[in-house]
N, CA, C and O atoms as a DFTB+ gen file, in Angstrom:
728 C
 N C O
     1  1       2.116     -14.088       3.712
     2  2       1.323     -13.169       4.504
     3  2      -0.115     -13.505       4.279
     4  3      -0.405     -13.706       3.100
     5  1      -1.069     -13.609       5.145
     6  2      -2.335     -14.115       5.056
     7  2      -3.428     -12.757       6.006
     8  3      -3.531     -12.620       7.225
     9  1      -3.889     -12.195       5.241
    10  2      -4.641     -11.010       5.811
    11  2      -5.983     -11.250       6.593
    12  3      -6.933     -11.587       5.887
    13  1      -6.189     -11.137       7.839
    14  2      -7.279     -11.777       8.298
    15  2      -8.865     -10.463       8.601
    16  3      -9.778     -10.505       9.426
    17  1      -8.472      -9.248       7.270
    18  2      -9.139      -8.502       7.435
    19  2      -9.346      -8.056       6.103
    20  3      -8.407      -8.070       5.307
    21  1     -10.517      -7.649       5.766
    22  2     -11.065      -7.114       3.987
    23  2     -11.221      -5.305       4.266
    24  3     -11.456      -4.554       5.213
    25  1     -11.035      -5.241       3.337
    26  2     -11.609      -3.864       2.895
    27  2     -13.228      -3.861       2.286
    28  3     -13.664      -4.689       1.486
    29  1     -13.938      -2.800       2.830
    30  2     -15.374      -2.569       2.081
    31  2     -15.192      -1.445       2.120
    32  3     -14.802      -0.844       3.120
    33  1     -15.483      -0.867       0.853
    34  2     -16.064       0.827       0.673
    35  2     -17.180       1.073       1.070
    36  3     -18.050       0.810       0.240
    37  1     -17.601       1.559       2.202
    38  2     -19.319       1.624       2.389
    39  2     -19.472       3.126       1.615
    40  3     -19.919       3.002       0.475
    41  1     -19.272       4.097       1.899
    42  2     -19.237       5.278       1.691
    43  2     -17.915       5.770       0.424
    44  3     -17.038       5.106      -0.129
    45  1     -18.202       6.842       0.358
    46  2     -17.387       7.848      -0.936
    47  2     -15.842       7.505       0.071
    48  3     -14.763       7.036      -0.292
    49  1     -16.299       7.956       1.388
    50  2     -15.029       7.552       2.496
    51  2     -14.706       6.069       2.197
    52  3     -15.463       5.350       1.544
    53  1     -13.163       5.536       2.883
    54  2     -13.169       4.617       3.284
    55  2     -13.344       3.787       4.180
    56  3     -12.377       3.182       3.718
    57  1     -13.691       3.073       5.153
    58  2     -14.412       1.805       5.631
    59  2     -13.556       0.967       6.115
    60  3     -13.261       0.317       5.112
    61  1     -12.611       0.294       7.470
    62  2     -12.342      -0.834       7.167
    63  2     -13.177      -1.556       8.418
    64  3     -13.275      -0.962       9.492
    65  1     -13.677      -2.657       8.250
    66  2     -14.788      -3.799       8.514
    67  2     -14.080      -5.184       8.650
    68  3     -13.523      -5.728       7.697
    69  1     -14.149      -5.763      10.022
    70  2     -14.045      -6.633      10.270
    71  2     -14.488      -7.832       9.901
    72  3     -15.645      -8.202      10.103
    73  1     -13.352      -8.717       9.177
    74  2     -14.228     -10.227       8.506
    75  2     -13.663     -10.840       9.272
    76  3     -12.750     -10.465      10.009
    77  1     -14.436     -12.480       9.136
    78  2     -14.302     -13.612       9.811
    79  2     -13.011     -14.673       9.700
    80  3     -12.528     -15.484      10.491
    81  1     -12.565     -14.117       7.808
    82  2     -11.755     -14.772       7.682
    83  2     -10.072     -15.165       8.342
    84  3      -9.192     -14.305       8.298
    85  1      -9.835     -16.428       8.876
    86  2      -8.563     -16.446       9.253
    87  2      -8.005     -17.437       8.579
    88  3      -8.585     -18.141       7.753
    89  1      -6.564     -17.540       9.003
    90  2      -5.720     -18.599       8.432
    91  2      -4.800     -19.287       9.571
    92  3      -4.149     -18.664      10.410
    93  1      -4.870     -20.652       9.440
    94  2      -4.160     -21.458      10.178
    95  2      -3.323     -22.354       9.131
    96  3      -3.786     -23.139       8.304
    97  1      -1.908     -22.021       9.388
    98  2      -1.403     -22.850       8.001
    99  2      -1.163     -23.825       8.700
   100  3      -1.230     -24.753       7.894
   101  1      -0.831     -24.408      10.049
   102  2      -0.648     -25.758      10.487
   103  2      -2.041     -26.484      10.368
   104  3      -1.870     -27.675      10.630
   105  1      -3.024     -26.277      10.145
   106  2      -4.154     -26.826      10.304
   107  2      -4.680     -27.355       8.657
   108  3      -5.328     -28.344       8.317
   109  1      -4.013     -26.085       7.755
   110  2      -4.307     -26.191       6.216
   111  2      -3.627     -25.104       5.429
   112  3      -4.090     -24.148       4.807
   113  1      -1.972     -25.666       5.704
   114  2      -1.029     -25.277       4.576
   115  2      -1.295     -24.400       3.257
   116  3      -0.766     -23.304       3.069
   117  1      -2.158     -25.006       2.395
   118  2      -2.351     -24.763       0.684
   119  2      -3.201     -23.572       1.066
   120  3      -3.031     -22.684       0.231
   121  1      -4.239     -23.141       2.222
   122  2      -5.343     -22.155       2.203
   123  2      -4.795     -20.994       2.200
   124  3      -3.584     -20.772       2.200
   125  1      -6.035     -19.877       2.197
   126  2      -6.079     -19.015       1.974
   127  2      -6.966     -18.389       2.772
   128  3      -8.078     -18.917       2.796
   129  1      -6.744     -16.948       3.758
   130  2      -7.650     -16.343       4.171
   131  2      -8.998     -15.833       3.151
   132  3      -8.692     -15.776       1.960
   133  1     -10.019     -15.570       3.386
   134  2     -11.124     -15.028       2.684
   135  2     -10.389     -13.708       2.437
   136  3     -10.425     -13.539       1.218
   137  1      -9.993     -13.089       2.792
   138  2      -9.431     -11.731       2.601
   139  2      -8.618     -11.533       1.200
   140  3      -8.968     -10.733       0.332
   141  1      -7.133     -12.643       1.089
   142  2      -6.756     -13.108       0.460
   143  2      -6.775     -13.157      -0.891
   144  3      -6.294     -12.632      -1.895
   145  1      -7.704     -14.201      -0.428
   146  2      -8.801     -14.656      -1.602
   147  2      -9.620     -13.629      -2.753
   148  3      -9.425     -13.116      -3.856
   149  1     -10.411     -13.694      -1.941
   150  2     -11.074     -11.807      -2.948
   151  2     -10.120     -10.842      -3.201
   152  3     -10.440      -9.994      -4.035
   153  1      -8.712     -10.729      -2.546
   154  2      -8.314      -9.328      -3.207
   155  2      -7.633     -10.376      -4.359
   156  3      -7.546      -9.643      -5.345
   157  1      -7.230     -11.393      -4.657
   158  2      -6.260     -11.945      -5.702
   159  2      -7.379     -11.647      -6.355
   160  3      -7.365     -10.463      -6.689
   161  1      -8.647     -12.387      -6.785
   162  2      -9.801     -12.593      -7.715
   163  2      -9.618     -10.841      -8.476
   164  3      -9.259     -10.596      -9.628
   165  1     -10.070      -9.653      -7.184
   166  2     -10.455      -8.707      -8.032
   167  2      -9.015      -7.673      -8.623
   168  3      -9.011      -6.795      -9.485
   169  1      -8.184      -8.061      -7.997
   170  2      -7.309      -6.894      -8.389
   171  2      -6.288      -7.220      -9.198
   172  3      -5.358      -8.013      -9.050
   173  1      -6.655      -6.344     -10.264
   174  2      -5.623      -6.375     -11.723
   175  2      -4.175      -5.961     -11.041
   176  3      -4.025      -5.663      -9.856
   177  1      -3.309      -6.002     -11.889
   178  2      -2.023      -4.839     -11.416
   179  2      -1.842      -4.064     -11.686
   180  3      -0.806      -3.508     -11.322
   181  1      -2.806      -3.424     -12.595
   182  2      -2.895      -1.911     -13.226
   183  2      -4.385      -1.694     -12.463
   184  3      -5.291      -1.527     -13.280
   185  1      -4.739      -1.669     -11.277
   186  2      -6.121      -0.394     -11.031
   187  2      -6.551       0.656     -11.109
   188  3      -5.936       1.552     -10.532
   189  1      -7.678       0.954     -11.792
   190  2      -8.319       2.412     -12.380
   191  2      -8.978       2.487     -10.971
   192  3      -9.319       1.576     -10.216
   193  1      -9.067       4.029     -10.819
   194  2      -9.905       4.038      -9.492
   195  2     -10.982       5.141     -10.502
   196  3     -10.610       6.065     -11.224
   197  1     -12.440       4.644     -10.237
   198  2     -13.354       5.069     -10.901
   199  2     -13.482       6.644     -11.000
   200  3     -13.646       7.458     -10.092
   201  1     -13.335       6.877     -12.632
   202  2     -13.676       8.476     -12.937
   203  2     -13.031       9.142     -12.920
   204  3     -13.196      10.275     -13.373
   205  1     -11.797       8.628     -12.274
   206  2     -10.848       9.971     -11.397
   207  2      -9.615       9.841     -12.810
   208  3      -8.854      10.806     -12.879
   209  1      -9.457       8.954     -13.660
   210  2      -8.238       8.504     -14.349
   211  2      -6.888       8.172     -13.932
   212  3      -5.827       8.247     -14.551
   213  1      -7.187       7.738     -12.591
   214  2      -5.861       7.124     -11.450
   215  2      -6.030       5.964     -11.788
   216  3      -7.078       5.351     -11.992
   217  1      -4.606       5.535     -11.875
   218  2      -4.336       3.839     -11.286
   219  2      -2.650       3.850     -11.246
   220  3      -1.842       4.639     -11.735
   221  1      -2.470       2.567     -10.408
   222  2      -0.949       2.531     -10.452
   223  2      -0.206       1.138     -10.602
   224  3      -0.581       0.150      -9.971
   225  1       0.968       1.116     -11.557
   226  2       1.372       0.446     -12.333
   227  2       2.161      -0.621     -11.318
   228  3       2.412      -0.119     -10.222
   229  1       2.454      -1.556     -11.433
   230  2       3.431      -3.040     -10.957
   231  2       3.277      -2.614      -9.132
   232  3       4.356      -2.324      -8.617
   233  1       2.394      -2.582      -8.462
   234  2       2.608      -2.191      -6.905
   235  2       3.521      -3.420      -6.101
   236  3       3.841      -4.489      -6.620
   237  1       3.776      -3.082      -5.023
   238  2       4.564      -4.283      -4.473
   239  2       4.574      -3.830      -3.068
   240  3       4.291      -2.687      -2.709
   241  1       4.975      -4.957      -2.178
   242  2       5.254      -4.716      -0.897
   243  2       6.584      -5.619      -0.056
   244  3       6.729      -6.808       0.228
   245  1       7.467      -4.320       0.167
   246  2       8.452      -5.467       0.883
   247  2       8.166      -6.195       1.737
   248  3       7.463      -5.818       2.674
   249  1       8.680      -7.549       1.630
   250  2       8.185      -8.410       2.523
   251  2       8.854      -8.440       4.175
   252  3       9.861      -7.783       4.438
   253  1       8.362      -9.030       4.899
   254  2       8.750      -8.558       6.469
   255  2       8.477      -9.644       7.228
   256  3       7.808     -10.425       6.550
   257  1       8.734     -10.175       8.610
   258  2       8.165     -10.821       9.294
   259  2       7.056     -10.428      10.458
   260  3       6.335     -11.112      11.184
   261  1       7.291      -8.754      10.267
   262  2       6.343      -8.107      11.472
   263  2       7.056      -6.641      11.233
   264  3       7.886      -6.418      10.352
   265  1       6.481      -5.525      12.359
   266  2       6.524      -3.864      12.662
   267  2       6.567      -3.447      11.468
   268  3       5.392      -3.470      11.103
   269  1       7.189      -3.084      10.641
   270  2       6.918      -1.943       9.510
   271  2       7.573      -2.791       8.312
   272  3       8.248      -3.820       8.276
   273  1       6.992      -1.760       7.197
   274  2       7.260      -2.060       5.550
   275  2       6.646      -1.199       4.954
   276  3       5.722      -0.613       5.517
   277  1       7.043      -0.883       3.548
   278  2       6.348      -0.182       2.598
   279  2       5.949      -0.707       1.603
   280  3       6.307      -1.823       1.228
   281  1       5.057       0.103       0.960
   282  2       4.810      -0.061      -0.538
   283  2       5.354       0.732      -1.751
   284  3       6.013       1.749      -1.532
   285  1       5.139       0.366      -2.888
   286  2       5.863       1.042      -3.939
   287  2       5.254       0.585      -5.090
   288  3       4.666      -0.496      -5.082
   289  1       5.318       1.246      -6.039
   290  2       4.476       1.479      -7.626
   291  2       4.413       2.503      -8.187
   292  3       4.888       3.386      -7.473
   293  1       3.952       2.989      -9.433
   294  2       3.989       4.181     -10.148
   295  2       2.773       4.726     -10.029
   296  3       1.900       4.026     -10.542
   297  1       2.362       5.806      -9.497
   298  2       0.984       6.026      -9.748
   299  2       0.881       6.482     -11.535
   300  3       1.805       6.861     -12.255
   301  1      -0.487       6.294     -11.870
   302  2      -0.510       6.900     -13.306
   303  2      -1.794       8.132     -12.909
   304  3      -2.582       8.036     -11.968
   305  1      -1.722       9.301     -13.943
   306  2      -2.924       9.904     -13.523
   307  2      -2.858      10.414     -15.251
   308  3      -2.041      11.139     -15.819
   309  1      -4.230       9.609     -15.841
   310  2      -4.723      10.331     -17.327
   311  2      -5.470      11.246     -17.385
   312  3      -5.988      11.517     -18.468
   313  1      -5.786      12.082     -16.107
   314  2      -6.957      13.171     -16.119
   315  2      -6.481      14.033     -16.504
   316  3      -5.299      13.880     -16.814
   317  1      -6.930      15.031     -16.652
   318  2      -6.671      16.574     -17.104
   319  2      -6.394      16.932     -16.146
   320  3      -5.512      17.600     -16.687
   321  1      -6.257      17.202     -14.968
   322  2      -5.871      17.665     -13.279
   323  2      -5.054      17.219     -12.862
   324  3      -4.693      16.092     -13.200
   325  1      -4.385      18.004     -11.877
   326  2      -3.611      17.411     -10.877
   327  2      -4.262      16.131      -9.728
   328  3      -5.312      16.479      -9.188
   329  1      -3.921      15.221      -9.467
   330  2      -4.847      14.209      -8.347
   331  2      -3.901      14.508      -7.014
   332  3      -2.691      14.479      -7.239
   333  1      -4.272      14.763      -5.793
   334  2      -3.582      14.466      -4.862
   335  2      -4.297      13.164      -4.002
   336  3      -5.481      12.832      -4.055
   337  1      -3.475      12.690      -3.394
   338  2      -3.317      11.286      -2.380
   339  2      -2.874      12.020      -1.289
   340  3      -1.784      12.544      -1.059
   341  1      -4.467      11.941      -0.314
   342  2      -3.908      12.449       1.043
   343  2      -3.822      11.516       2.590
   344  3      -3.514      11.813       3.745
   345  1      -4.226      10.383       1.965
   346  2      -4.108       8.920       3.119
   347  2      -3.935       7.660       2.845
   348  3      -3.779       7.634       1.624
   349  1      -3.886       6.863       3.151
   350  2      -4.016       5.294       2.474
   351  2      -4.687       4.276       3.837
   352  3      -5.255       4.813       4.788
   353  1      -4.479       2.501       3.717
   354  2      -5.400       2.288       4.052
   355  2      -5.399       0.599       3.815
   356  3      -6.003       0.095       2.868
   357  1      -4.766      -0.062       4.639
   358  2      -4.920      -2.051       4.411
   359  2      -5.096      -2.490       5.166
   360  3      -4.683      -2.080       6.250
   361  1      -5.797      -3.559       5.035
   362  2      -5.886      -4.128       6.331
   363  2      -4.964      -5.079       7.158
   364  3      -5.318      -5.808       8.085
   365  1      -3.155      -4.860       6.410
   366  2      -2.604      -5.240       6.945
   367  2      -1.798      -4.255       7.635
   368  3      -0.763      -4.833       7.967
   369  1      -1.766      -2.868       8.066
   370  2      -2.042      -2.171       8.948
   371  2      -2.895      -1.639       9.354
   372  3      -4.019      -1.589       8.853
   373  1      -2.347      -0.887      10.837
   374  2      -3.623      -0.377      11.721
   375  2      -2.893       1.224      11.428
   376  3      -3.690       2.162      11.462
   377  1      -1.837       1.462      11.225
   378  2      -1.564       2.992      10.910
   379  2      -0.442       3.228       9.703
   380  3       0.773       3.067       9.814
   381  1      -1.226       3.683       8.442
   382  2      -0.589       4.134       7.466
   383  2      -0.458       5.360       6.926
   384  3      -1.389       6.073       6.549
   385  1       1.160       5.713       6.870
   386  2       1.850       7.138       6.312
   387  2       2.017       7.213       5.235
   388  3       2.125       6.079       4.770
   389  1       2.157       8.347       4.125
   390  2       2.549       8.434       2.918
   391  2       3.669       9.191       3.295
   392  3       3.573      10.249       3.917
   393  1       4.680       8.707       2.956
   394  2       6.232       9.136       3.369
   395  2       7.415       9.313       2.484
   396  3       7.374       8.466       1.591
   397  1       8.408      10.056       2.395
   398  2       9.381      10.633       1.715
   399  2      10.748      10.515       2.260
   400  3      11.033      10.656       3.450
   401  1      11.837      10.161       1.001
   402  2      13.240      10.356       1.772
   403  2      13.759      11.741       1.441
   404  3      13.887      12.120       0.277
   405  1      14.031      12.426       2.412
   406  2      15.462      13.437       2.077
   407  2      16.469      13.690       3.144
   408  3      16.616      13.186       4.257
   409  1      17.181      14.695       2.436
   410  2      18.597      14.796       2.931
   411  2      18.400      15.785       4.193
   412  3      17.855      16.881       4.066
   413  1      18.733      15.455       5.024
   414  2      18.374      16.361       6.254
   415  2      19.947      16.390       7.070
   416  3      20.271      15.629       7.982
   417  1      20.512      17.112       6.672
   418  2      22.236      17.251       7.437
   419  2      23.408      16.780       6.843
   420  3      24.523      17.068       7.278
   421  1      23.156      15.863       5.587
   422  2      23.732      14.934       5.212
   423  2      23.009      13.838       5.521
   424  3      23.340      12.943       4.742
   425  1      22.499      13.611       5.989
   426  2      21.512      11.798       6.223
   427  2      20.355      11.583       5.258
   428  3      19.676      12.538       4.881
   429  1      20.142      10.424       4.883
   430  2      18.697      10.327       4.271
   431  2      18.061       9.932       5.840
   432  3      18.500       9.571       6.932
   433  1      16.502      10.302       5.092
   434  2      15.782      10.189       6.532
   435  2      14.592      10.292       6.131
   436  3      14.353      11.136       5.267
   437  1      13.521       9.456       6.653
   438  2      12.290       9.157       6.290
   439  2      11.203       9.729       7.128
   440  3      11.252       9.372       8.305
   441  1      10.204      10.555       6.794
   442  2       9.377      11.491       7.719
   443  2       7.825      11.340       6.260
   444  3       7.802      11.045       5.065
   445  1       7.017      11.653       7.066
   446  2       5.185      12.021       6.150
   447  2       5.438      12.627       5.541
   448  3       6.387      13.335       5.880
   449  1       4.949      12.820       4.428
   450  2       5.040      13.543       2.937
   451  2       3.852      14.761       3.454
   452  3       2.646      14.512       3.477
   453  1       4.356      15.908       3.796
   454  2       3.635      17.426       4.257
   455  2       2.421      17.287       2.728
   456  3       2.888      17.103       1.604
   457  1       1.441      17.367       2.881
   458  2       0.498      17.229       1.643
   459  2      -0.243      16.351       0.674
   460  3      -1.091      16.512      -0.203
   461  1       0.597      15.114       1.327
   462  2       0.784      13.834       0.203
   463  2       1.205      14.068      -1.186
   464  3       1.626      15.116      -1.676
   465  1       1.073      13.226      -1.594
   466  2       1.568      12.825      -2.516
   467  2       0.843      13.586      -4.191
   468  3      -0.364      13.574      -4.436
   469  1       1.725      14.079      -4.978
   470  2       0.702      14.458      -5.814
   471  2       0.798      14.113      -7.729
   472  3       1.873      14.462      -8.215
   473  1       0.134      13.708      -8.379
   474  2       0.198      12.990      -9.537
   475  2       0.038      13.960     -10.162
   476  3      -0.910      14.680      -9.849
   477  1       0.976      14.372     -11.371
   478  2       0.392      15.763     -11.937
   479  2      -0.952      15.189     -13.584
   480  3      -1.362      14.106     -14.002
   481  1      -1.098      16.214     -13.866
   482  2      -2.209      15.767     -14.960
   483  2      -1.719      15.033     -16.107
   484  3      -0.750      15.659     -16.538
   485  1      -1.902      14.153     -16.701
   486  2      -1.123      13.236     -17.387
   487  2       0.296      12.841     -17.568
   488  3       1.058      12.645     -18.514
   489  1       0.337      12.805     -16.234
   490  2       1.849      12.200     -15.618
   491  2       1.474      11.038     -14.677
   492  3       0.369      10.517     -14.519
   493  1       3.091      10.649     -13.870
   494  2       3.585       9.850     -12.982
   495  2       3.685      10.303     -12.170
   496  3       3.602      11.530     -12.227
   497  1       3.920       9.696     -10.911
   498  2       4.421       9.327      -9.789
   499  2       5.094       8.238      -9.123
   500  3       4.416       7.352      -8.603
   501  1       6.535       8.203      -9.076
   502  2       7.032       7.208      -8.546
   503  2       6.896       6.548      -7.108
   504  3       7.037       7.465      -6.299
   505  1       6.677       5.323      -6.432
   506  2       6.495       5.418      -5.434
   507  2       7.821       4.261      -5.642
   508  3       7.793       3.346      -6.465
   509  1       9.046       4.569      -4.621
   510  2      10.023       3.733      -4.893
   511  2      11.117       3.903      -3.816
   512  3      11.508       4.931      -3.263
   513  1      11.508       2.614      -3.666
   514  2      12.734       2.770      -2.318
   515  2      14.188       3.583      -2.553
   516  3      15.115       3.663      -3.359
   517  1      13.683       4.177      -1.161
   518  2      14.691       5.532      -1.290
   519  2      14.024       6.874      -1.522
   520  3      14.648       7.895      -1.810
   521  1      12.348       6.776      -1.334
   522  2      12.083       7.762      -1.967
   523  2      10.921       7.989      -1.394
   524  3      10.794       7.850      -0.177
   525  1       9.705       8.448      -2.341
   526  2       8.544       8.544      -1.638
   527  2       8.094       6.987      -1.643
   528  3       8.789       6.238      -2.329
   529  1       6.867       6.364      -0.859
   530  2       6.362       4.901      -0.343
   531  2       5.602       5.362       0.303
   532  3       5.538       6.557       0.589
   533  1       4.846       4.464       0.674
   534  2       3.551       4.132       1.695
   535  2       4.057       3.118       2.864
   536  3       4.381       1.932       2.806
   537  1       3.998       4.103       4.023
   538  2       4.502       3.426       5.234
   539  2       3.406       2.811       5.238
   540  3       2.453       3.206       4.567
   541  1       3.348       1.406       6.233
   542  2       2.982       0.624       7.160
   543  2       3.334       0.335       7.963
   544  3       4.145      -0.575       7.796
   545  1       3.122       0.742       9.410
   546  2       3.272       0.330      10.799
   547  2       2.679      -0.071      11.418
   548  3       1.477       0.194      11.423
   549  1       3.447      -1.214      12.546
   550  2       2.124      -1.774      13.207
   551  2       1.680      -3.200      12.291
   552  3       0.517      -3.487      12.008
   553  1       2.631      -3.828      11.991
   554  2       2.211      -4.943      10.593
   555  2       2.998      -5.953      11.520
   556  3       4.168      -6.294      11.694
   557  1       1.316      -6.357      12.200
   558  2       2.184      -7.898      13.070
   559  2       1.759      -9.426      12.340
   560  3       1.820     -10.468      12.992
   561  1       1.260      -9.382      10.686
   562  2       1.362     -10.686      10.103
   563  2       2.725     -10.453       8.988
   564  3       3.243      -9.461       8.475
   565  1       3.009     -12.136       8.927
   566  2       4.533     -11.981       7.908
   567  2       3.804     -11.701       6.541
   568  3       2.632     -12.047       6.395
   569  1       4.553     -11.031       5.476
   570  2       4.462     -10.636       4.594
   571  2       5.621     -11.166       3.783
   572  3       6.797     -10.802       3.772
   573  1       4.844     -12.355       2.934
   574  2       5.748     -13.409       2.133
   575  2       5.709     -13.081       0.381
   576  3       4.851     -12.506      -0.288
   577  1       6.844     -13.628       0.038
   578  2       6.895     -13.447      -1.728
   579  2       5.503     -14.003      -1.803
   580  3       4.951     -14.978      -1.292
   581  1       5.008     -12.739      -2.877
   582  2       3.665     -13.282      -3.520
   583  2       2.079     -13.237      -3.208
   584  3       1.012     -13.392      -3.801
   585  1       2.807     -12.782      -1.292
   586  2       1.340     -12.241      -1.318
   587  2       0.605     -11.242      -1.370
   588  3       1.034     -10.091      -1.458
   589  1      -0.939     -11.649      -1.308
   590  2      -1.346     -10.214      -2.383
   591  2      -2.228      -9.082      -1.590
   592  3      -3.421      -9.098      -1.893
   593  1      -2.020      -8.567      -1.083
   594  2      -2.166      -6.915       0.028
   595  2      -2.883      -6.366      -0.870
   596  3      -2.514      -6.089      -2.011
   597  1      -4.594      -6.071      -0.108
   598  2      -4.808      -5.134      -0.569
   599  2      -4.933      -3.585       0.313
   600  3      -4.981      -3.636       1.542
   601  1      -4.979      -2.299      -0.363
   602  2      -4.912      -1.538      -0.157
   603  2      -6.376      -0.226      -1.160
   604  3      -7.113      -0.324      -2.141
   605  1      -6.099       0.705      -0.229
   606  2      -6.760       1.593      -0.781
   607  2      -6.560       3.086      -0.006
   608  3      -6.539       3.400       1.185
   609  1      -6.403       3.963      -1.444
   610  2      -5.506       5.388      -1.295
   611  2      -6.747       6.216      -1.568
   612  3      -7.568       5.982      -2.455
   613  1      -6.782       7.233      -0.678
   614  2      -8.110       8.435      -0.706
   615  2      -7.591       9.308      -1.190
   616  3      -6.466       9.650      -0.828
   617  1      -8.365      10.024      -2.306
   618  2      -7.723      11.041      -3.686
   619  2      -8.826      12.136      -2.824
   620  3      -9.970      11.956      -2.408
   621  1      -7.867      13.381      -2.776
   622  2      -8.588      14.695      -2.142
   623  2      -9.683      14.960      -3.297
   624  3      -9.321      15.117      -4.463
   625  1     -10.589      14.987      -3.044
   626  2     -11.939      15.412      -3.199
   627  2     -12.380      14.349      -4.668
   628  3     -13.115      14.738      -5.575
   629  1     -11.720      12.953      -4.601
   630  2     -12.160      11.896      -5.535
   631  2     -12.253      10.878      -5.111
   632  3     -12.066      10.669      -3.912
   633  1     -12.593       9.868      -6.029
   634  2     -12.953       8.708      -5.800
   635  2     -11.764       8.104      -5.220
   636  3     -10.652       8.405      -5.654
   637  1     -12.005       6.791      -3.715
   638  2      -9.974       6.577      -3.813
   639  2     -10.394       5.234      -4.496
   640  3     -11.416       4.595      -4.743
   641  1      -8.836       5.148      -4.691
   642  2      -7.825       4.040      -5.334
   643  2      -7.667       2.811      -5.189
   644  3      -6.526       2.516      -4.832
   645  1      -8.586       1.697      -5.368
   646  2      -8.449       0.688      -4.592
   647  2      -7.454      -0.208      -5.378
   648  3      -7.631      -0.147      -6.595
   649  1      -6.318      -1.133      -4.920
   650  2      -5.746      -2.113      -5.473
   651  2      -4.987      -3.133      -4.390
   652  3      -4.915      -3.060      -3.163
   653  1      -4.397      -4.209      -5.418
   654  2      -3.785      -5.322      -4.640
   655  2      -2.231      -5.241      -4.921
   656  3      -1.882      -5.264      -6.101
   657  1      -0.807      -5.102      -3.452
   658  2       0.359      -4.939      -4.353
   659  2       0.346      -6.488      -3.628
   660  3      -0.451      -7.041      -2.870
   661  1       2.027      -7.026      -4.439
   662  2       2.061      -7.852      -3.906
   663  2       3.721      -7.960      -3.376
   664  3       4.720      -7.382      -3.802
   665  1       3.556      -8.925      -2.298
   666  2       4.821      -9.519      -1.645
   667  2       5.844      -9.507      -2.284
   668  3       5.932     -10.092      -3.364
   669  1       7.043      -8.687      -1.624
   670  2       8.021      -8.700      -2.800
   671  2       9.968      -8.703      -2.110
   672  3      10.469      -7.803      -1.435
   673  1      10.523      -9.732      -2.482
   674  2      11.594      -9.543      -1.457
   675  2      12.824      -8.397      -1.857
   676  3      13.415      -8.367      -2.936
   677  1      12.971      -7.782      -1.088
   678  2      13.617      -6.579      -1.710
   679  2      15.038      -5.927      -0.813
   680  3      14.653      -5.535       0.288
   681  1      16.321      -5.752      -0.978
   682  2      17.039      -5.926       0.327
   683  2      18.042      -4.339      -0.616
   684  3      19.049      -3.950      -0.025
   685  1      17.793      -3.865      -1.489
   686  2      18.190      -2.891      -2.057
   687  2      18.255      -1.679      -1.339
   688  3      17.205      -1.123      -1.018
   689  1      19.568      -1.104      -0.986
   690  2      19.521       0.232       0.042
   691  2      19.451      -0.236       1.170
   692  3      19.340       0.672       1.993
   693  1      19.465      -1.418       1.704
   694  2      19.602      -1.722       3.095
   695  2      18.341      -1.338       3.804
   696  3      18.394      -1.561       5.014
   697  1      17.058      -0.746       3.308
   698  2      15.539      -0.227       3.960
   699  2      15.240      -1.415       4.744
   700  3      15.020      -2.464       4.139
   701  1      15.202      -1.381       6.076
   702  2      15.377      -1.905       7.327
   703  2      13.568      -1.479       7.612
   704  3      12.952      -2.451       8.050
   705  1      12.868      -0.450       7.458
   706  2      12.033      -0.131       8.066
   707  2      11.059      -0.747       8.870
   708  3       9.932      -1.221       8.723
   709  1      12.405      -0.472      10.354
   710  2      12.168      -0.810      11.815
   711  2      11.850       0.357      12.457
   712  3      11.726       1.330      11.713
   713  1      11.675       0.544      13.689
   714  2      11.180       1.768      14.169
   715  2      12.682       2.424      15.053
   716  3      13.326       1.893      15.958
   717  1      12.815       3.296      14.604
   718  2      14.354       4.271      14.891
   719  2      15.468       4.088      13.445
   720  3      16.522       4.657      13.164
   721  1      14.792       3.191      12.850
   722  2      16.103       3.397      11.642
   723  2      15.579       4.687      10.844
   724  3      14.442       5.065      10.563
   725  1      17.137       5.331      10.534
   726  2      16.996       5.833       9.953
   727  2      17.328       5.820       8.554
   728  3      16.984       6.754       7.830
């Protein structure tokens, strides 16, 4: 997967800003978008998001050839507070959900998390298939083992979350996430 768009924080908000960088792998195989590039350099796999005592542990992204996928990782929160996560944010989508499975009739079934997501005060949060994740829809580059997505999650009334998950092949539970599966 080769991201032909960066993230900038201009503001406390998030920002996403059009870069120049592209990728042509018939032209130059071994490269790397600029996008790419800078999120491998800056992003650990444990990211602190400043002040707030958020970060989240091993992130990943199933890999895809196009329309939808999620993400998954542990959030950590060392603050004394509860943190909530009320959006997210890559530039390898144009529309991202924070989303949940439950049992609705007998079916699992995947719908927006009413509130987002919430980290209690020196606890976890699982983000994991079958469960709660970070939709992405609308994801028309392939998303290959290894590559490295960045992202960034807006904490209600904090600093957000910036990190890199990466490409990850994952076929566990059959998560298809195509548009009508349920």
């Amino acid at each position: 997967m080769f991201v032909r768009h960066a993230l900038v924080l201009a503001t406390a908000a998030v920002a996403l800003t059009a870069c120049a960088g592209t990728y042509d792998p018939a032209a130059n195989p071994g490269a790397q978008s600029t996008a790419t590039a800078s999120a491998q350099a800056a992003a650990p796999a444990t990211a602190p998001a400043s002040g707030a005592g958020l970060s989240i542990t091993d992130p990943w992204v199933k890999t895809t050839k196009k329309g939808m996928t999620a993400a998954f990782g542990t959030l950590v929160n060392n603050g004394t507070a509860p943190v909530k996560i009320v959006s997210g944010a890559s530039p390898l989508s144009p529309m991202i959900e924070l989303h949940e499975v439950v049992d609705s009739g007998g079916k699992m079934v995947m719908r927006p998390k009413e509130g987002g997501f919430v980290v209690p005060a020196g606890g976890t949060h699982e983000l994991k298939p079958g469960g709660d994740h970070i939709m992405l829809m609308g994801v028309t580059e392939q998303v290959r083992p290894g590559a490295k997505i960045p992202f960034t999650l807006q904490v209600q009334g904090g600093q957000p979350l910036e990190f890199t998950a990466v490409g990850k092949d994952f076929a566990g539970g059959e998560e298809d996430y195509q548009p009508g599966h349920k």
